[in-house]
OpenMM code with the backbone's topology and positions (N, CA, C; nanometers):
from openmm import Vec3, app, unit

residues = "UNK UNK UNK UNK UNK UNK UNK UNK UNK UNK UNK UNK UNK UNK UNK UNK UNK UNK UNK UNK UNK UNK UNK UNK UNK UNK UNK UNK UNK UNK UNK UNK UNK UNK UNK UNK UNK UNK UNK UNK UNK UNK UNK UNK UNK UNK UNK UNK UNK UNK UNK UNK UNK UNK UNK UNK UNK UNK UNK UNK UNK UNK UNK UNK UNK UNK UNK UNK UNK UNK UNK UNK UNK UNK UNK UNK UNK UNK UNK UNK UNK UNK UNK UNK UNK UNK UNK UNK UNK UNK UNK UNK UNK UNK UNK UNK UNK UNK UNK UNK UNK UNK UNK UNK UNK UNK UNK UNK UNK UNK UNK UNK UNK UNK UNK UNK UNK UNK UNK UNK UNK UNK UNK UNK UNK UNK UNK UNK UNK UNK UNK UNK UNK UNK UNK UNK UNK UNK UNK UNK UNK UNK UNK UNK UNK UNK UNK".split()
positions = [
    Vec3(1.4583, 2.6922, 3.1445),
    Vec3(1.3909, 2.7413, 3.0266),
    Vec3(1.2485, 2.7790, 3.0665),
    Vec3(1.2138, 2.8934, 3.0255),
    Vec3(1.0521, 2.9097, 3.0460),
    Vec3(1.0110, 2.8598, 2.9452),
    Vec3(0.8771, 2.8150, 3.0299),
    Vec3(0.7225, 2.8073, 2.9350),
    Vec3(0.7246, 2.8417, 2.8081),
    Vec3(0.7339, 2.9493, 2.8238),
    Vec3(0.6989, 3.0382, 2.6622),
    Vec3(0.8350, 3.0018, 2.5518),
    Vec3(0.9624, 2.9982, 2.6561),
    Vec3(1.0299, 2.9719, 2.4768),
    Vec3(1.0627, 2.8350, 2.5054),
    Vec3(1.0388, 2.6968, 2.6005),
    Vec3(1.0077, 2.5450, 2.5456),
    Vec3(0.8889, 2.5794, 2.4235),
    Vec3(0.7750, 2.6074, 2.4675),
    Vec3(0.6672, 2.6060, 2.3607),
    Vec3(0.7041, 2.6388, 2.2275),
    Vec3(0.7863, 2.7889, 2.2458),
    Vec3(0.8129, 2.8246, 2.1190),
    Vec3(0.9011, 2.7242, 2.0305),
    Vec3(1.0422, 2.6838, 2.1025),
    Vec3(1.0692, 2.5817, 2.0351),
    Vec3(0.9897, 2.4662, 1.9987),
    Vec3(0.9131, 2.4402, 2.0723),
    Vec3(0.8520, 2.3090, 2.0452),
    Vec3(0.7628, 2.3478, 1.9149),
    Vec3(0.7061, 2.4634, 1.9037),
    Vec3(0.6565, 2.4811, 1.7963),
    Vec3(0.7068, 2.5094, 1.6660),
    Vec3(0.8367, 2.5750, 1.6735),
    Vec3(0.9239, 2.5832, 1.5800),
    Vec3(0.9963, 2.4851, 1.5308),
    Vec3(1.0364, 2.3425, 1.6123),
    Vec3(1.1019, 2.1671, 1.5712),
    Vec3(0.9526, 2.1265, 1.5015),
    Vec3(0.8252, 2.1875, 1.5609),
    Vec3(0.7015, 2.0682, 1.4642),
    Vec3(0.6805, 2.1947, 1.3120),
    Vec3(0.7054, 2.2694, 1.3532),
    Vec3(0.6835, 2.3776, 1.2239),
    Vec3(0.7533, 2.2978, 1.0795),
    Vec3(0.9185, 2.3099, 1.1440),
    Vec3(1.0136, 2.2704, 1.0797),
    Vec3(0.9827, 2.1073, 1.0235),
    Vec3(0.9324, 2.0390, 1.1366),
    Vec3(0.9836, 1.8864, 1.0927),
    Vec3(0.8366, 1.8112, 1.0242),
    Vec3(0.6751, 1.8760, 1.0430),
    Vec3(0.5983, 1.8795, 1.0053),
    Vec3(0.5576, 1.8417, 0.8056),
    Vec3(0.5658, 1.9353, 0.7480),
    Vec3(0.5503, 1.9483, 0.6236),
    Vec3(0.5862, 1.8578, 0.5627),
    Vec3(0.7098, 1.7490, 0.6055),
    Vec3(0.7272, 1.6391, 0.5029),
    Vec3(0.6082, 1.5743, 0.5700),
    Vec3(0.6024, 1.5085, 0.7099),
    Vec3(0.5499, 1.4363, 0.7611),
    Vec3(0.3871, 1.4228, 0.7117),
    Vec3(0.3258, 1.5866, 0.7626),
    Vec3(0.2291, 1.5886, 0.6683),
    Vec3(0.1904, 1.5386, 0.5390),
    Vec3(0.2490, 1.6289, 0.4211),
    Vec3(0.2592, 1.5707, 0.3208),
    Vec3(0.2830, 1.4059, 0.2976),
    Vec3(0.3489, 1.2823, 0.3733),
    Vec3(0.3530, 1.1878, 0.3151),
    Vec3(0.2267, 1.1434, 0.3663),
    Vec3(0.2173, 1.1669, 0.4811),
    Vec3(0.0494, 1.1176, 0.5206),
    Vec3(-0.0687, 1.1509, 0.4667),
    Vec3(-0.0611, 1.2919, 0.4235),
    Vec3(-0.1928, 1.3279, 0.3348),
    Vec3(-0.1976, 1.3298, 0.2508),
    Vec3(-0.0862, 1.2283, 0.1538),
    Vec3(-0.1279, 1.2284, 0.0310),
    Vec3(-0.2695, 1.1484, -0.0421),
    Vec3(-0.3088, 1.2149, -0.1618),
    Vec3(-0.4548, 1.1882, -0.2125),
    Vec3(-0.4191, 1.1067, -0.2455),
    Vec3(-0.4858, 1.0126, -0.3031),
    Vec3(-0.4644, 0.8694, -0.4383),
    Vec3(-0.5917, 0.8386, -0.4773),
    Vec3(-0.6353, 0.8461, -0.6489),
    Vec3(-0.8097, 0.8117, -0.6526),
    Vec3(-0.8260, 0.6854, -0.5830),
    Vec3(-0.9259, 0.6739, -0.5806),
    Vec3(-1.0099, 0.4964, -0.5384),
    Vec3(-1.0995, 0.4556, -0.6281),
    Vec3(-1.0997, 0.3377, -0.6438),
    Vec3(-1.1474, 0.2284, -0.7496),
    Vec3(-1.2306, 0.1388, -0.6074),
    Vec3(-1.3388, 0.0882, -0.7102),
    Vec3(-1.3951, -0.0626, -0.6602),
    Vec3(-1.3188, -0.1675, -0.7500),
    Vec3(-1.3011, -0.2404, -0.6729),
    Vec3(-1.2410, -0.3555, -0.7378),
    Vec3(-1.2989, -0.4818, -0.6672),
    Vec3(-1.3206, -0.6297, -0.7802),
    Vec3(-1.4151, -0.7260, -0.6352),
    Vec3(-1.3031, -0.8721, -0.6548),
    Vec3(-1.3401, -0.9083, -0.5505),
    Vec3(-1.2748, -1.0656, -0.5503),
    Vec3(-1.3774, -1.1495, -0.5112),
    Vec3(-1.4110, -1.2453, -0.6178),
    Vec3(-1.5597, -1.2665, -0.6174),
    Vec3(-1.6550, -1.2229, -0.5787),
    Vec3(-1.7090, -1.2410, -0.4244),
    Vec3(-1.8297, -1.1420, -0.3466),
    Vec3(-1.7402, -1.0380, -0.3078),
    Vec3(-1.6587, -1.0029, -0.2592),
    Vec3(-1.5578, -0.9587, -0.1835),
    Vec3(-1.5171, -0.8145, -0.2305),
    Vec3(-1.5849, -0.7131, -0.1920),
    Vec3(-1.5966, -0.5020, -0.2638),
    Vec3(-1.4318, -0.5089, -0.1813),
    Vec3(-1.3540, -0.4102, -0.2779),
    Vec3(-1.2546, -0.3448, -0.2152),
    Vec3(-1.2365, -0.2225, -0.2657),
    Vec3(-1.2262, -0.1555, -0.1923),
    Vec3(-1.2214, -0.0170, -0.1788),
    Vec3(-1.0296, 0.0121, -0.2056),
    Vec3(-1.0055, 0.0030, -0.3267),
    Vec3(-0.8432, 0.0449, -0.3328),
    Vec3(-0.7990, 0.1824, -0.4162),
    Vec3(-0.7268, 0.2356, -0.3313),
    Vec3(-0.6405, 0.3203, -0.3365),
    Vec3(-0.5427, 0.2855, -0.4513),
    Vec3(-0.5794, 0.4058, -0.5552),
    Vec3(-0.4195, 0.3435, -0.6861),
    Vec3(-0.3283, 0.4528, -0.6736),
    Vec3(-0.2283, 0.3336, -0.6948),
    Vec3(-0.0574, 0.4416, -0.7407),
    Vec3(-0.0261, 0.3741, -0.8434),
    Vec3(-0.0288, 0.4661, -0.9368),
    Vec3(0.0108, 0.4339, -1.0794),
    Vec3(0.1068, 0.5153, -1.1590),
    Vec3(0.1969, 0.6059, -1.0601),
    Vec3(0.3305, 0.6553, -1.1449),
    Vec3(0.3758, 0.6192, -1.0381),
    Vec3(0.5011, 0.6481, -1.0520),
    Vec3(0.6200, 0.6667, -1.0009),
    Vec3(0.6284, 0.6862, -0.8441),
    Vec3(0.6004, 0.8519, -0.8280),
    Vec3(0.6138, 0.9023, -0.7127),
    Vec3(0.4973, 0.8227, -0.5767),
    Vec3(0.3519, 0.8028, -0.6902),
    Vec3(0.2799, 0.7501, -0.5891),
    Vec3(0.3320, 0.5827, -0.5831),
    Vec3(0.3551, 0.5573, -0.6441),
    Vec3(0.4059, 0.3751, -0.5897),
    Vec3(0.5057, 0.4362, -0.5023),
    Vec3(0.5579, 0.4660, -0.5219),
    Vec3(0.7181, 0.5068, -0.3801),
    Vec3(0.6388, 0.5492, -0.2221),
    Vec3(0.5471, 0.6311, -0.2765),
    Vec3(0.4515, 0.6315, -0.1147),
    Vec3(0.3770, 0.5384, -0.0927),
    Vec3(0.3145, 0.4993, -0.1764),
    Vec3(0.2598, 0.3661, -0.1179),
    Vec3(0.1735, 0.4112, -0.0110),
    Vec3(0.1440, 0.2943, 0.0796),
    Vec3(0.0666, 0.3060, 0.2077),
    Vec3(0.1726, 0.3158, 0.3536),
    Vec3(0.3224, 0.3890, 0.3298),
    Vec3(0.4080, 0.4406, 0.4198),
    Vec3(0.3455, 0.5628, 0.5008),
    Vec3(0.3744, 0.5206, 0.6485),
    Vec3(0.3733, 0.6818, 0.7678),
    Vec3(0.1974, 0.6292, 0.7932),
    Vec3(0.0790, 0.5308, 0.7354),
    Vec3(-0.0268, 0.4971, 0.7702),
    Vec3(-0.0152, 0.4218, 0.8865),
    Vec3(-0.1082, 0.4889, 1.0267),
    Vec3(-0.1211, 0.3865, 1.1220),
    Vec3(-0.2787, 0.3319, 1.1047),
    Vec3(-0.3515, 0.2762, 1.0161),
    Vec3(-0.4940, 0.1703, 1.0259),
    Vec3(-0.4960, 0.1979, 0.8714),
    Vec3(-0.5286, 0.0986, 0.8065),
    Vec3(-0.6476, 0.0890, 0.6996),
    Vec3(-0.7811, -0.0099, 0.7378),
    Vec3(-0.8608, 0.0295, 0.6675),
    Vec3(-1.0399, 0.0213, 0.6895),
    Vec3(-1.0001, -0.1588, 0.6483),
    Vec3(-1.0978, -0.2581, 0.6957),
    Vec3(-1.0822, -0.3975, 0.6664),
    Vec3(-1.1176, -0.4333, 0.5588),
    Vec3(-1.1658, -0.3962, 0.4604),
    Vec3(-1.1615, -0.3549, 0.3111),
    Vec3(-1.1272, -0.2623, 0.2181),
    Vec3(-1.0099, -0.2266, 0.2893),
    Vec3(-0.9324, -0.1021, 0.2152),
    Vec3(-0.7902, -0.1721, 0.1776),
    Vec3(-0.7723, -0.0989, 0.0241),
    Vec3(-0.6164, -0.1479, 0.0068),
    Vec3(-0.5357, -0.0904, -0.1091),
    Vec3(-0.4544, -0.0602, -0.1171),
    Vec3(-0.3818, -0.0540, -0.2203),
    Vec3(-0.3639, -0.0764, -0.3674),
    Vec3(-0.4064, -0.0683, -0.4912),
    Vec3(-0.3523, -0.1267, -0.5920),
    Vec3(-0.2484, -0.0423, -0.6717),
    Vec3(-0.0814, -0.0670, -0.7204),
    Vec3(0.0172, -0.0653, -0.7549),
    Vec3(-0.0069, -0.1198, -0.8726),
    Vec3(-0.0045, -0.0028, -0.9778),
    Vec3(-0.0482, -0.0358, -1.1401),
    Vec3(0.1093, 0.0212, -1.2110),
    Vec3(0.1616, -0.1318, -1.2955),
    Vec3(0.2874, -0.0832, -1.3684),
    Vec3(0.2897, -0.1204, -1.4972),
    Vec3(0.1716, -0.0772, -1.5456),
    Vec3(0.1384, -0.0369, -1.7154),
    Vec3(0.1647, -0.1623, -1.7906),
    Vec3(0.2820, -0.2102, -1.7751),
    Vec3(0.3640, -0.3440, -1.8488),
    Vec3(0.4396, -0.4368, -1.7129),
    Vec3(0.4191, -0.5570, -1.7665),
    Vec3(0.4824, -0.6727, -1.7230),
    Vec3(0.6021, -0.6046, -1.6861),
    Vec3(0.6271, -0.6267, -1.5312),
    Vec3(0.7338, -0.6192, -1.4707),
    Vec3(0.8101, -0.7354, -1.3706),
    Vec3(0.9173, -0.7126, -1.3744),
    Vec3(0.9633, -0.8105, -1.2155),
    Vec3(0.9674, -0.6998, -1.0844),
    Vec3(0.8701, -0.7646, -1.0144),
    Vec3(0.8088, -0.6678, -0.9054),
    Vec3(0.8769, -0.6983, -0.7909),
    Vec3(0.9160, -0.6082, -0.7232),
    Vec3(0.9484, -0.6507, -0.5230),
    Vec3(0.8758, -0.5215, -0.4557),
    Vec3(0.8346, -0.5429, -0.3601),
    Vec3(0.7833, -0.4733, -0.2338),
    Vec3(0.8431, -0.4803, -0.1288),
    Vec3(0.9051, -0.3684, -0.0575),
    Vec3(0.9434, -0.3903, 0.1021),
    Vec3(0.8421, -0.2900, 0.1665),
    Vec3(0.8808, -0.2729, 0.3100),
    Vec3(0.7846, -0.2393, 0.3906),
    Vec3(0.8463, -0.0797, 0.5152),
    Vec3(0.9719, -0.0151, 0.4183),
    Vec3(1.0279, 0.0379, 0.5023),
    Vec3(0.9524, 0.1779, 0.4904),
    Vec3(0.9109, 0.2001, 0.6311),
    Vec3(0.8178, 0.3484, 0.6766),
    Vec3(0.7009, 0.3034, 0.6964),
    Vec3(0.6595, 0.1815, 0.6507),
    Vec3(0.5240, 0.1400, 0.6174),
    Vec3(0.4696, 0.0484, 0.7815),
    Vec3(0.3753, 0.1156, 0.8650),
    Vec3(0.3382, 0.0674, 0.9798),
    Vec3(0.2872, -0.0161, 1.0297),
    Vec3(0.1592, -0.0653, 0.9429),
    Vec3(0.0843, -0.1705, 0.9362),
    Vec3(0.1236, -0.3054, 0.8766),
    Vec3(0.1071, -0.3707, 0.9076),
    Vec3(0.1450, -0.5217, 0.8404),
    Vec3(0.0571, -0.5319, 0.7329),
    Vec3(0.0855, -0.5857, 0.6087),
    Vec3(0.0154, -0.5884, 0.4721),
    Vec3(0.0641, -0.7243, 0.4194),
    Vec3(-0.0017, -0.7446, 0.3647),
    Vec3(-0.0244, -0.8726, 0.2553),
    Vec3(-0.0180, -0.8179, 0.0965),
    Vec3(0.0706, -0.8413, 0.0084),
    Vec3(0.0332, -0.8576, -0.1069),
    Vec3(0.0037, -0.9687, -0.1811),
    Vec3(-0.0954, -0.9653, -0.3008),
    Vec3(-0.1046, -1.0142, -0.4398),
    Vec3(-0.0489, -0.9574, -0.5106),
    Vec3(0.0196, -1.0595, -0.5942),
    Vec3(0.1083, -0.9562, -0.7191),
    Vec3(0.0200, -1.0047, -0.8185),
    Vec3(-0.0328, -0.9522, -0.9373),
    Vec3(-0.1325, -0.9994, -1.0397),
    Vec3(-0.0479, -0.9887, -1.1909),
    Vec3(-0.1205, -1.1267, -1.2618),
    Vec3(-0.0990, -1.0632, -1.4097),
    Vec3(-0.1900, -0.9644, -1.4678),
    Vec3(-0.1726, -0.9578, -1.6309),
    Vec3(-0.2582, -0.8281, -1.7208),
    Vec3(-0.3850, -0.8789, -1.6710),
    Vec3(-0.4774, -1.0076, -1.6715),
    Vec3(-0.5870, -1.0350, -1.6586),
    Vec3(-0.6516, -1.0126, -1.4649),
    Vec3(-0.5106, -1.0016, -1.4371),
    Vec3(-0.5985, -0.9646, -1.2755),
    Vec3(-0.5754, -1.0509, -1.1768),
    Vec3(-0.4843, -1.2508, -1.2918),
    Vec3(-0.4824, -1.3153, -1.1983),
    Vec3(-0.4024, -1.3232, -1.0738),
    Vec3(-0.3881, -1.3974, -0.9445),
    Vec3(-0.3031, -1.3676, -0.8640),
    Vec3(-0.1907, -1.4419, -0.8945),
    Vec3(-0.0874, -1.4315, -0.9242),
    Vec3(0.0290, -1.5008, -0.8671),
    Vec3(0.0864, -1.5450, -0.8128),
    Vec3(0.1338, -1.4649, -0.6778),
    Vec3(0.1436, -1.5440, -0.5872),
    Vec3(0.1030, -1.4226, -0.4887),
    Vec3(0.0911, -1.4339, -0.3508),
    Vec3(0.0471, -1.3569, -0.1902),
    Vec3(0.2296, -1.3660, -0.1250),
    Vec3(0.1993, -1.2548, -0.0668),
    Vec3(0.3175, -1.2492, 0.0693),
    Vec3(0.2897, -1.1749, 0.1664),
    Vec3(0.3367, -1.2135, 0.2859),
    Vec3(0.3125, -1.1881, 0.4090),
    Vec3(0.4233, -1.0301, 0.4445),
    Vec3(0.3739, -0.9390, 0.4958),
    Vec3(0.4729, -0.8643, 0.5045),
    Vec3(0.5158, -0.7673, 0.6033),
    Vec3(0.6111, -0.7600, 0.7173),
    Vec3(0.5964, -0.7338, 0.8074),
    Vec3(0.6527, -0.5923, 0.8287),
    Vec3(0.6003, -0.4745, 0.9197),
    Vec3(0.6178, -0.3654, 0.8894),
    Vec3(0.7370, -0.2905, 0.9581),
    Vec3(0.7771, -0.1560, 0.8806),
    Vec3(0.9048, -0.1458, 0.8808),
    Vec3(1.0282, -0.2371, 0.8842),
    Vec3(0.9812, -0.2970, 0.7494),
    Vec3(1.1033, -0.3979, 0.7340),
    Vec3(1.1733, -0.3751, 0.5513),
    Vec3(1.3486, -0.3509, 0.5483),
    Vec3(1.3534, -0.3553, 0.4265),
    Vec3(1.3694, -0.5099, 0.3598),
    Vec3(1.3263, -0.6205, 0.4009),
    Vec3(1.2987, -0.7273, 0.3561),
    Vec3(1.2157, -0.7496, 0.2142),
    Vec3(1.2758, -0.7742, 0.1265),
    Vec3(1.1991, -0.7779, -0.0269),
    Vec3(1.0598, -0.8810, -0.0549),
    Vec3(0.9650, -0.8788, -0.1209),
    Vec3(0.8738, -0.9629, -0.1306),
    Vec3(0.8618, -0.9548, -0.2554),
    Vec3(0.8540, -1.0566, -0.3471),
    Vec3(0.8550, -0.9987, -0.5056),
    Vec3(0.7889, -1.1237, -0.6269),
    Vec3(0.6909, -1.0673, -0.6450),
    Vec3(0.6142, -1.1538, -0.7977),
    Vec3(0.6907, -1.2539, -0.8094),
    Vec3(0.6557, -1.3775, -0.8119),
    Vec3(0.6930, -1.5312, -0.9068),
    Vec3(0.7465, -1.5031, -1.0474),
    Vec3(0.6761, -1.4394, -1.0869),
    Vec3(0.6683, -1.4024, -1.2347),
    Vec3(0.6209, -1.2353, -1.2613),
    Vec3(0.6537, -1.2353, -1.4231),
    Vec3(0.6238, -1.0606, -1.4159),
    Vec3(0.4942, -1.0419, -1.3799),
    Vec3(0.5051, -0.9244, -1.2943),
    Vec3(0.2784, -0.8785, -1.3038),
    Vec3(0.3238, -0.7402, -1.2955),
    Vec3(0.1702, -0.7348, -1.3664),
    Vec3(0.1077, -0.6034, -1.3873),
    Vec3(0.0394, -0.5322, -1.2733),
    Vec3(0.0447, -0.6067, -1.1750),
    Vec3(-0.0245, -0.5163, -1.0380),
    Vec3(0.0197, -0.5715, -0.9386),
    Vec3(0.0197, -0.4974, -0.8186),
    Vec3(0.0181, -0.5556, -0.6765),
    Vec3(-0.0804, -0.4934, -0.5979),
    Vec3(-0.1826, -0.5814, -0.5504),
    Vec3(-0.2795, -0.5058, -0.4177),
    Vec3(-0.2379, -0.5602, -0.2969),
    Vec3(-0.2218, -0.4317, -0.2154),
    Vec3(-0.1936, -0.4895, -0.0381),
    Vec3(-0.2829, -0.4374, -0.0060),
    Vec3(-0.3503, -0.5086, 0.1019),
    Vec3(-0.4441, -0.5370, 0.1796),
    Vec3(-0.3566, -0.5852, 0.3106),
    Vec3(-0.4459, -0.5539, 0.4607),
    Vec3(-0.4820, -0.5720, 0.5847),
    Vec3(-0.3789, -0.7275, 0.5988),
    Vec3(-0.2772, -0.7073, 0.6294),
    Vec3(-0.2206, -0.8408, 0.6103),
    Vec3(-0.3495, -0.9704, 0.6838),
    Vec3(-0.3310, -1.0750, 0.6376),
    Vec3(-0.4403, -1.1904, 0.6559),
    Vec3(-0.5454, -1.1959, 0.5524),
    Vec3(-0.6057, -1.1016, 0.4412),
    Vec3(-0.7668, -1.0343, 0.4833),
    Vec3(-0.7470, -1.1482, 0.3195),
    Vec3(-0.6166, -1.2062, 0.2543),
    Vec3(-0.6389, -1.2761, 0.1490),
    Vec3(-0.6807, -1.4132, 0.2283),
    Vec3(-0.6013, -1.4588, 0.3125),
    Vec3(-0.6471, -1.5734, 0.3438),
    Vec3(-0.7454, -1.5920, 0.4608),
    Vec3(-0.8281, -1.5335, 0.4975),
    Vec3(-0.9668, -1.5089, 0.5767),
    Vec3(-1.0795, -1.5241, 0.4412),
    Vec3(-1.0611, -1.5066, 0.3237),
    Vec3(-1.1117, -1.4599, 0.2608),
    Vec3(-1.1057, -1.5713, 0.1301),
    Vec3(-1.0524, -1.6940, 0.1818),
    Vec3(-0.9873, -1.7630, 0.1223),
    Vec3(-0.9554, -1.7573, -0.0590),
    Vec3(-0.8897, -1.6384, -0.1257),
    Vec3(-0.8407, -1.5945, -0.1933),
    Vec3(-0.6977, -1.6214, -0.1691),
    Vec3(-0.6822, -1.6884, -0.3335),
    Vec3(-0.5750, -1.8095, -0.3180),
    Vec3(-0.4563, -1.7536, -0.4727),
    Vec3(-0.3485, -1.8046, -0.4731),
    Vec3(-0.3049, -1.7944, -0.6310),
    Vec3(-0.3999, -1.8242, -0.7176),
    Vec3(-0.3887, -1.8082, -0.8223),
    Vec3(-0.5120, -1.8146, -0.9466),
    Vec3(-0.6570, -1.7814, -0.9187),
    Vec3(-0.7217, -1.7001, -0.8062),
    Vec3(-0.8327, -1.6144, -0.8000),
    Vec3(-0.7780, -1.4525, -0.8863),
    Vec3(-0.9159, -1.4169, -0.9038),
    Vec3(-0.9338, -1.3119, -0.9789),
    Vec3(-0.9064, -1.1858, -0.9462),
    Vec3(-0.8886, -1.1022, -0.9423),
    Vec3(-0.9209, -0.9891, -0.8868),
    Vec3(-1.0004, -0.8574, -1.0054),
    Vec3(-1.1255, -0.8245, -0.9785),
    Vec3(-1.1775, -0.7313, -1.0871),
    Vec3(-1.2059, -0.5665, -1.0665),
    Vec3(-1.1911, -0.5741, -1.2085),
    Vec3(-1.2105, -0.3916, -1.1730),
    Vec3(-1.0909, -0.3132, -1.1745),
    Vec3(-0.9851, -0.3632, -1.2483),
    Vec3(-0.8777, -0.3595, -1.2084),
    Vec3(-0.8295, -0.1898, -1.2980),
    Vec3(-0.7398, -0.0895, -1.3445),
    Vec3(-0.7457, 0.0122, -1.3924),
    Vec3(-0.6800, -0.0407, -1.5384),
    Vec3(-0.6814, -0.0027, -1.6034),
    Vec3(-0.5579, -0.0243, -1.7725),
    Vec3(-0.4887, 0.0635, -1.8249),
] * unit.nanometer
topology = app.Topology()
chain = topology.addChain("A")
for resn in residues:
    res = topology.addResidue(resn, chain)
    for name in ("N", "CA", "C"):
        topology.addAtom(name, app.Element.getBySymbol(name[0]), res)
């Protein structure tokens, strides 16, 4: 094969296989401050549908105060897995007031379920560890949260 048509193919398989890839990686999501006591977080919301399904999937780093918050309007029974998703993450699942529920550890590209104690109204993932470095525990707060 010459040069010129490897390249060309090669450019024509990333042409082709590109645009999703792109797209799941560059998707926008606003950002909120949100605090846990002293503790600024810089989170990223998905609050329909399509953006909770992307989530923080096809990401290789988030910032050590960067994270996620997963807003579902009404009391739900929540699970999280981790499939596409690169980084290892930690969730809080929260009630209406913000409190935590319970934390899970969550390891990446895994379809292993992680899911609220009870119904909540949010889940923030964060930097897996960065709750317990931070010693943010069940029943801490989380503020700033969207409604």
């Amino acid at each position: 094969m010459t040069k010129n048509l490897l390249s060309g193919l090669l450019a024509a398989a990333f042409a082709i296989a590109s645009p999703s890839a792109f797209s799941q990686q560059s998707a926008k999501f606003p950002v909120i401050s949100l605090t846990a006591g002293m503790h600024v977080i810089r989170a990223e919301v998905a609050a329909n549908d399509g953006e909770r399904q992307q989530g923080l999937m096809f990401r290789e780093r988030m910032g050590p105060n960067e994270g996620m918050v997963f807003v579902f309007g009404a009391p739900a029974t929540v699970c999280m897995w981790m499939k596409n998703t690169l980084i290892p993450l930690s969730v809080a699942f929260l009630d209406e007031s913000g409190k935590i529920i319970n934390i899970e550890d969550m390891k990446p590209q895994s379809t292993d379920s992680h899911c609220a104690k009870k119904p909540a109204h949010y889940a923030l993932e964060m930097n897996q560890g960065w709750f317990k470095q931070k010693n943010i525990k069940p029943g801490s707060v989380i503020e700033g949260l969207p409604r």
